[in-house]
KOLMI-240525 format. One record per atom (N, C-alpha, C, O): x, y, z. Coordinates in pm, whole numbers, plus 50000, padded with zeros to 5 digits. Example, Ala and Ser with C-alpha at 12.3 -4.5 7.8 and 13.67 -1.06 7.14 Angstrom:
// residues 2
513194943150780 512304955050780 513204967050780 514244966850846 512854977550708 513674989450714 512905000350787 513415011450804 
//
This chain:
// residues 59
500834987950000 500005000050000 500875012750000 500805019949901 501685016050100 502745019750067 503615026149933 503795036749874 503905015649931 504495017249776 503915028749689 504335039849654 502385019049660 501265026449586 501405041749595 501465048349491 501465046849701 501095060249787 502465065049734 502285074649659 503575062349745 505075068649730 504885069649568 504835081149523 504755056849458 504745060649322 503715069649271 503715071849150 502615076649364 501495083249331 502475093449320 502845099149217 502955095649470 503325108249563 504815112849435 505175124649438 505375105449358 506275108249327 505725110849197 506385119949146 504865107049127 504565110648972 503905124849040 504165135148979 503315125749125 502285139349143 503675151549146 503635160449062 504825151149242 505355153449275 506355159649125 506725171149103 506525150249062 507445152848925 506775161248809 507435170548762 505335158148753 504455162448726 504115176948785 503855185048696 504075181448894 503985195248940 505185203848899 504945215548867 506435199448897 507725204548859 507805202648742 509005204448720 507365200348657 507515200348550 506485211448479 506785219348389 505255209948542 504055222948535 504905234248563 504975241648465 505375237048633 505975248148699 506995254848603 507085266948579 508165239048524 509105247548412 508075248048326 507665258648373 507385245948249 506955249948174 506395260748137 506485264548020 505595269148252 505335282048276 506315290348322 505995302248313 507215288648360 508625297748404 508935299948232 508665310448175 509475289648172 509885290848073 509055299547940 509615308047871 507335294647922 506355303947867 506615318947941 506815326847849 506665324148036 506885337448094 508405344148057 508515356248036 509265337148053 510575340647991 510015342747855 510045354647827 509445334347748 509425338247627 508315348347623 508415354047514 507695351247664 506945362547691 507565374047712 507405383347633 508195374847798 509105387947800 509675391047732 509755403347726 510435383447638 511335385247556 510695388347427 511295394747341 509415383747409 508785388547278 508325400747319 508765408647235 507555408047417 507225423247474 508605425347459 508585429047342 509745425747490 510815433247471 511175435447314 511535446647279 511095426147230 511425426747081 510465438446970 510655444346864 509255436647081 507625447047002 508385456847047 509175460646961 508495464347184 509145473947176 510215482447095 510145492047019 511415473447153 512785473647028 511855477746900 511745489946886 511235470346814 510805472446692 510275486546688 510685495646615 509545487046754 508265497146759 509335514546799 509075525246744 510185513146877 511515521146853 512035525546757 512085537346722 512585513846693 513305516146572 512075518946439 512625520846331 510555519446437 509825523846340 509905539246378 510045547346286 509835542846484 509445553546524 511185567446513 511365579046476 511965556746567 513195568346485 513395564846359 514165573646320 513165556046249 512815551546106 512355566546017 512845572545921 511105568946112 510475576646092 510865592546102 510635603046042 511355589546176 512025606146203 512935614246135 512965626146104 514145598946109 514915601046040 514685606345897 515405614845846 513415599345824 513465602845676 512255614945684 511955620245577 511535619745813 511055636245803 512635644345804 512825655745761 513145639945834 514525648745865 515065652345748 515245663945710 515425637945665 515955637545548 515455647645454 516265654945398 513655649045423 513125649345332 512825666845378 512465674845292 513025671245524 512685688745529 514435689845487 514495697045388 515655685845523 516825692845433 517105686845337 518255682845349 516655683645239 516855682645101 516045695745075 516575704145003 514975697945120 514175712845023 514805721945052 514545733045005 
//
């Protein structure tokens, strides 16, 4: 009976840690994609600036 109870206790046990990386790891890639939209969304926005810049000294 025993036994039973320890191989439960240990799949439940492994199974929870493993739930756990999996969402650590989804939240890391999460961040890192919000960090990349940003970055991007940066570089559209001085993109942008740059060629109003360009295009008032050329006239």
């Amino acid at each position: 009976m025993l036994d039973k109870v320890g191989v439960v206790l240990a799949t439940v046990l492994s199974l929870s840690t493993l739930t756990l990386n999996i969402l650590t790891i989804i939240e890391k890639l999460t961040a890192i994609r919000k960090e990349r939209q940003k970055q991007q969304k940066k570089r559209r926005i001085h993109k942008r600036i740059r060629a109003r810049h360009r295009r008032r000294t050329r006239q």
